[in-house]
C-alpha positions as CSV (number, residue, x, y, z in Angstrom):
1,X,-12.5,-10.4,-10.5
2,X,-12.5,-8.1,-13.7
3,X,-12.1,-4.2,-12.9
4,X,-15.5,-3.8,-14.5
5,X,-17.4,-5.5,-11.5
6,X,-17.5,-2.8,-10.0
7,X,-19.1,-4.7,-6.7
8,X,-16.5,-7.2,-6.4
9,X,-13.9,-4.0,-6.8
10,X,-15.4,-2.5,-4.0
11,X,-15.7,-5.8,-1.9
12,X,-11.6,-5.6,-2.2
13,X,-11.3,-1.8,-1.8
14,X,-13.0,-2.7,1.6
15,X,-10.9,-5.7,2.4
16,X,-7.7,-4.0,1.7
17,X,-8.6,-0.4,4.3
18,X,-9.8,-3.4,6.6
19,X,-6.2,-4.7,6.3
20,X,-4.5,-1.4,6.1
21,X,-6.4,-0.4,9.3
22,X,-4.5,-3.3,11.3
23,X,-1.5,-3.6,9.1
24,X,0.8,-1.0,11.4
25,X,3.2,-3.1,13.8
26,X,2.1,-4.2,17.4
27,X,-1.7,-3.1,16.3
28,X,-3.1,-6.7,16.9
29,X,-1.1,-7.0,20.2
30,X,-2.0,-3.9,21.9
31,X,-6.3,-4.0,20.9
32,X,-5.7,-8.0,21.9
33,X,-4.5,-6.8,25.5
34,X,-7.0,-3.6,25.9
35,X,-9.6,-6.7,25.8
36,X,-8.2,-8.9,27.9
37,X,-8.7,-6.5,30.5
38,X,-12.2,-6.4,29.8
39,X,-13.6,-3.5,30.5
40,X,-11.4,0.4,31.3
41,X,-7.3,0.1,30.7
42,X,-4.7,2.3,30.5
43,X,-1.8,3.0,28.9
44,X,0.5,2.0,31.4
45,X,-1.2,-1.1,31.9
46,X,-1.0,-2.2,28.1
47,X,2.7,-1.3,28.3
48,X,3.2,-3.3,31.3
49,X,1.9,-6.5,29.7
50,X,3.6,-6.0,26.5
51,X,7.1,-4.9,27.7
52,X,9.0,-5.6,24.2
53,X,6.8,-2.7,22.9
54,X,8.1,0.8,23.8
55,X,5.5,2.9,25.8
56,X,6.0,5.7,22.6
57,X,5.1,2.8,20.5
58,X,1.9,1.5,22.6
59,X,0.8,5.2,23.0
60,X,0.5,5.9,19.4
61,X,-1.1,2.3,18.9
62,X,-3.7,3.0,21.0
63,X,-4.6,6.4,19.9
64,X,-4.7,5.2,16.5
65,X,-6.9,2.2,17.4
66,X,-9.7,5.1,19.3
67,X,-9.5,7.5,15.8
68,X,-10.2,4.0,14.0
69,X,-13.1,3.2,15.9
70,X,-11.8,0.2,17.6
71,X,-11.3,1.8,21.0
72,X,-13.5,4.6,22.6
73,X,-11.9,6.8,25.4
74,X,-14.3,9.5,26.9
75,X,-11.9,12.4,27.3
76,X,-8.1,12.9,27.2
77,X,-5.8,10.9,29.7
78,X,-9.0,8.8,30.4
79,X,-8.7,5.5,30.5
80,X,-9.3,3.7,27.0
81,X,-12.0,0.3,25.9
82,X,-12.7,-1.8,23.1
83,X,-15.8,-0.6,21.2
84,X,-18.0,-2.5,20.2
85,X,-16.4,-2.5,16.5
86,X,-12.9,-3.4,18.0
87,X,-15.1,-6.4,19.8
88,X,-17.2,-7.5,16.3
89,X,-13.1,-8.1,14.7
90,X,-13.1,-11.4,17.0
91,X,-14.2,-13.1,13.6
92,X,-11.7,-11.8,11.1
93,X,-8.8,-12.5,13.9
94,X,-10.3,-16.0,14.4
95,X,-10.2,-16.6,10.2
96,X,-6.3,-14.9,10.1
97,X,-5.5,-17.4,12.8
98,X,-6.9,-20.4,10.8
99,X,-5.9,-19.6,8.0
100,X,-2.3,-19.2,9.5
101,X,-2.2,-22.3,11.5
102,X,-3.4,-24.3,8.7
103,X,-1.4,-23.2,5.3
104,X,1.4,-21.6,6.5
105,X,4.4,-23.2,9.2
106,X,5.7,-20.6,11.2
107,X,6.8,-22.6,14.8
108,X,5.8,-21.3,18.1
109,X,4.4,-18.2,18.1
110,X,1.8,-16.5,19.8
111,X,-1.2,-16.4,18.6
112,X,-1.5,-12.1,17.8
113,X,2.0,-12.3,16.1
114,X,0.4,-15.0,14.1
115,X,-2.7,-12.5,13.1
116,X,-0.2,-9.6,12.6
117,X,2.4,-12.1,10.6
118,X,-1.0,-12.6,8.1
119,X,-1.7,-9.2,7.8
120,X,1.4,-8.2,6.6
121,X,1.0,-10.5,4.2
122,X,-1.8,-9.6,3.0
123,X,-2.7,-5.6,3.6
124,X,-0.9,-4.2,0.1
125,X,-2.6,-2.7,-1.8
126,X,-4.1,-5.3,-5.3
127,X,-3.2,-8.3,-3.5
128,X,-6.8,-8.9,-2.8
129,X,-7.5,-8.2,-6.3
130,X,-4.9,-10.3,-7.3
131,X,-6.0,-13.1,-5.2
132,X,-9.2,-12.9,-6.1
133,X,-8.9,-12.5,-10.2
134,X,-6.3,-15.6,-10.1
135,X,-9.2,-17.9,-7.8
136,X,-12.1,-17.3,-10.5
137,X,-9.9,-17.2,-13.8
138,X,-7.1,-19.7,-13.0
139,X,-3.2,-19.1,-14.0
140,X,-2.5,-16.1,-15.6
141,X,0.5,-14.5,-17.4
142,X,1.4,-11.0,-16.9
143,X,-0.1,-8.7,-19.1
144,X,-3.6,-10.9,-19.0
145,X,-2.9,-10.7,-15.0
146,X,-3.1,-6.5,-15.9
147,X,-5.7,-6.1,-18.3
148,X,-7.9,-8.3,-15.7
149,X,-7.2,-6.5,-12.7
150,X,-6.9,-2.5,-14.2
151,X,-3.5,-2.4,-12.5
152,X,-0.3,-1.1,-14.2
153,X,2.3,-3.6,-15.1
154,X,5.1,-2.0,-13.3
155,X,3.4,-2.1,-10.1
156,X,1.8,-5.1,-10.8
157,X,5.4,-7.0,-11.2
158,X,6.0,-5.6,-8.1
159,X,2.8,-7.2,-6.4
160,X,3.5,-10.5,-7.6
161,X,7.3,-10.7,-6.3
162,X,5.7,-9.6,-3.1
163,X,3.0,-12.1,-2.8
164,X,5.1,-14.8,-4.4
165,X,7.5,-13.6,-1.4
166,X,5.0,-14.2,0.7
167,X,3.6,-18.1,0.3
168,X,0.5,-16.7,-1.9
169,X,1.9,-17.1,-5.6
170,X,4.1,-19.3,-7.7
171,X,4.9,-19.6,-11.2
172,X,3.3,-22.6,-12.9
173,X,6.7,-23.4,-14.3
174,X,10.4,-22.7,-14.5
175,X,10.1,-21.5,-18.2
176,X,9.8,-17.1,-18.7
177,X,7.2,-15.8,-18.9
178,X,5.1,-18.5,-17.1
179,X,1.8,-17.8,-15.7
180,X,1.0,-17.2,-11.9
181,X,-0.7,-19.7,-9.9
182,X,-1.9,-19.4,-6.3
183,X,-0.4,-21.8,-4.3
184,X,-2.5,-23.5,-1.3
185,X,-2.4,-21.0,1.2
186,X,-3.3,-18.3,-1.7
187,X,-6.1,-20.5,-2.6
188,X,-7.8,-21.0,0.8
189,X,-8.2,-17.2,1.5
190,X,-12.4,-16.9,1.0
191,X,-12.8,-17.5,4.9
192,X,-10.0,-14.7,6.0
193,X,-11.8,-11.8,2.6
194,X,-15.7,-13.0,3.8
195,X,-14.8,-12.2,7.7
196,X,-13.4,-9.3,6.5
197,X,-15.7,-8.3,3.8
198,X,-18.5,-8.8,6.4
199,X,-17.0,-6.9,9.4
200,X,-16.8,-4.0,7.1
201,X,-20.8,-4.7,6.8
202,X,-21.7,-1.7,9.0
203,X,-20.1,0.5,5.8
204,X,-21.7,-1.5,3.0
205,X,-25.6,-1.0,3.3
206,X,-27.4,-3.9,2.5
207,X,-24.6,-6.5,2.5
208,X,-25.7,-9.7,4.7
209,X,-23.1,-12.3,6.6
210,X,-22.5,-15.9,6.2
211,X,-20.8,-17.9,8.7
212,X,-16.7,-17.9,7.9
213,X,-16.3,-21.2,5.8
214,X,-14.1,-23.8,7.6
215,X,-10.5,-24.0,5.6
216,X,-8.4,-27.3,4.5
217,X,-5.6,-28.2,5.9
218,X,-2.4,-27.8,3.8
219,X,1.1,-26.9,5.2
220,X,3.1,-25.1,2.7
221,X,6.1,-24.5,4.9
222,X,6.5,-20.4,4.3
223,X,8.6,-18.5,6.8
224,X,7.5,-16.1,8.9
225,X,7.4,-12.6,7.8
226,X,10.5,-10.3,8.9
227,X,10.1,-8.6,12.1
228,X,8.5,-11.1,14.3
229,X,11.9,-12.1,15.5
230,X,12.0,-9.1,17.3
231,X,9.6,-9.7,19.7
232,X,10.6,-13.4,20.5
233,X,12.9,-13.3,23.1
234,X,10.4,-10.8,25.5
235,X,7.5,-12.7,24.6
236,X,9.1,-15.3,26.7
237,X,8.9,-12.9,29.9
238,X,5.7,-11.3,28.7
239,X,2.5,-12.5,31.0
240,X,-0.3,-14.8,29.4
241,X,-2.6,-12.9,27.5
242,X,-6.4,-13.6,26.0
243,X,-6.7,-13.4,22.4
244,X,-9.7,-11.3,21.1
245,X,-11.3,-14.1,19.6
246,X,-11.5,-17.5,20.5
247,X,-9.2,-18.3,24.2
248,X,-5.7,-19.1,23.7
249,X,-3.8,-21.0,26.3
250,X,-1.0,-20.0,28.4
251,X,1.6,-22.1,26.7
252,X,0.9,-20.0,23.2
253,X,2.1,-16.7,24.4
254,X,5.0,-18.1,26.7
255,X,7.2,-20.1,24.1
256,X,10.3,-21.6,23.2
257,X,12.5,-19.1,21.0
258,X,12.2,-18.8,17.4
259,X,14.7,-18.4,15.3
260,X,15.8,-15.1,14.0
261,X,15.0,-14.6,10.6
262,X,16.1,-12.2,8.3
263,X,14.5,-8.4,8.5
264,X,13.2,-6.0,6.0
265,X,14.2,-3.0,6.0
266,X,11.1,-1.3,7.3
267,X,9.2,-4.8,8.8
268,X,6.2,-2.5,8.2
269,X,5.8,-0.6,4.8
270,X,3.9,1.8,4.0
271,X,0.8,0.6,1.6
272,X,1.9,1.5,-1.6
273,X,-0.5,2.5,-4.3
C-alpha cells in the first residue's frame, strides 16, 4: 500500500484508531460483560464478575467505553448499556478470535483475553501499513519497506522488531540486511482489517461491507503477549461469561492455568507515533 493511495492510507488510519480504541488493558473484558447482562449494568456488577480487575480499573474502562461510543449511560451514576456501536463490534471480535485460534497457539485462554492478546498485537501505530504494503508488494528490505510506506526509518526498525516480536514478520533469511516477509499469521489478516475497516463504515461515507472472508488454518506457535498471565489464576474463580459475538462455552472462561510468561514493562503501551 504506497503512501500515495491516499484511500488505502486512510483505510489504515481507520483500522489503527479502531485498534487504538480497544487497545487499553481489560477494555474487551469489561464491554464483553456489560453485554452479557443484556440490557442496564452497573459498575459494581461488572466488577463483581471480573474480580482480577480492580473496581478503579473497571470504572475508568467503562467511562472510557461511554465517551467512545460503545456504551451509553443517561446521566451520572446511572446505570451503563452497550450501544448499538459497541453491539455492531460483534464482527471484528468474531475475526480477532479467528484469526487467533487459527494462526497463533496460545493454550487455554478465554476467549476476550484472546481478542485483547490480538489487539495488542496489532493496535501500533504503521503496523497495518506495514502489513498491508508487505501482502501486495512481497518481501521487502528496509529502506524499500520506508520509501513504500512514508514512514521514517528509525521508527520503522522499531515497528518491524515489534511485529517480528509479535508472530507477524520474519526475515527471509539469516544473512543482514535481508528482507521482511510476513509470516502466516501476518499473511491471513484481510478478514480481522475488512471487519474492522467496515465497522468503522458509519465514519467513511459511501464505503459498503462484504461478509469477513473465512481464514486458513495455520498454527505458528507464537506466545502469548505479556500481561495475560496476570489474569490467569482469577479467571479460574471468575463466573462464565458470554462473549460479544458468537457464544462461548463455560469451559473457555473457567480454565486450567497458563503458564506465566514473561512481562513487559508496561503490558499496555502507549501508541507511539
Amino acid at each position: 500500500m504506497p503512501p500515495t493511495d491516499t484511500t488505502a492510507a486512510a483505510s489504515a488510519q481507520r483500522i489503527e484508531d479502531a485498534l487504538h480504541q480497544l487497545s487499553p488493558y481489560w477494555t474487551v473484558w469489561v464491554l464483553q460483560t456489560a453485554a452479557q447482562h443484556h440490557g442496564p449494568v452497573r459498575m459494581t456488577d461488572v466488577s463483581t464478575a471480573l474480580p482480577f480487575i480492580s473496581e478503579q480499573h473497571v470504572g475508568k474502562r467503562l467511562g472510557q467505553l461511554r465517551d467512545g461510543g460503545l456504551l451509553t449511560q443517561d446521566r451520572p451514576r446511572a446505570p451503563y448499556q452497550v450501544s448499538a456501536r459497541g453491539q455492531s463490534l460483534t464482527p471484528v471480535f468474531d475475526a480477532l478470535s479467528d484469526w487467533s485460534q487459527q494462526h497463533l497457539v496460545l493454550g487455554p485462554v478465554a476467549a476476550a483475553e484472546r481478542i485483547e492478546d490480538a489487539v495488542q498485537r496489532l493496535y501500533l501505530r504503521n503496523t497495518t501499513t506495514v502489513a498491508q504494503t508487505l501482502q501486495e508488494r512481497g518481501p521487502q528490505r528496509l529502506v524499500a519497506l520506508a520509501q513504500q510506506t512514508g514512514v521514517e526509518t528509525t521508527l520503522l526498525s522499531q515497528r518491524l522488531l515489534r511485529m517480528q516480536e509479535d508472530g507477524l514478520l520474519t526475515r527471509t533469511s539469516s544473512d543482514r540486511p535481508a528482507p521482511y516477509a510476513l509470516t502466516p499469521a501476518g499473511q491471513a489478516l484481510a478478514p480481522v482489517y475488512d471487519a474492522l475497516d467496515r465497522w468503522t463504515a458509519p465514519f467513511a461515507p459511501g464505503r459498503s461491507g462484504t461478509p469477513v472472508q473465512a481464514a486458513v488454518r495455520t498454527h505458528t506457535g507464537v506466545p502469548l503477549r505479556p500481561g495475560a498471565d496476570r489474569s490467569a489464576a482469577a479467571l479460574r474463580r471468575s463466573p462464565a461469561a458470554t462473549s460479544l459475538g458468537r457464544n462461548v462455552p463455560a469451559a473457555v472462561f473457567s480454565h486450567a492455568p497458563v503458564p506465566p510468561v514473561p512481562l513487559r514493562a508496561n503490558p499496555a503501551p502507549q501508541r507511539s507515533r
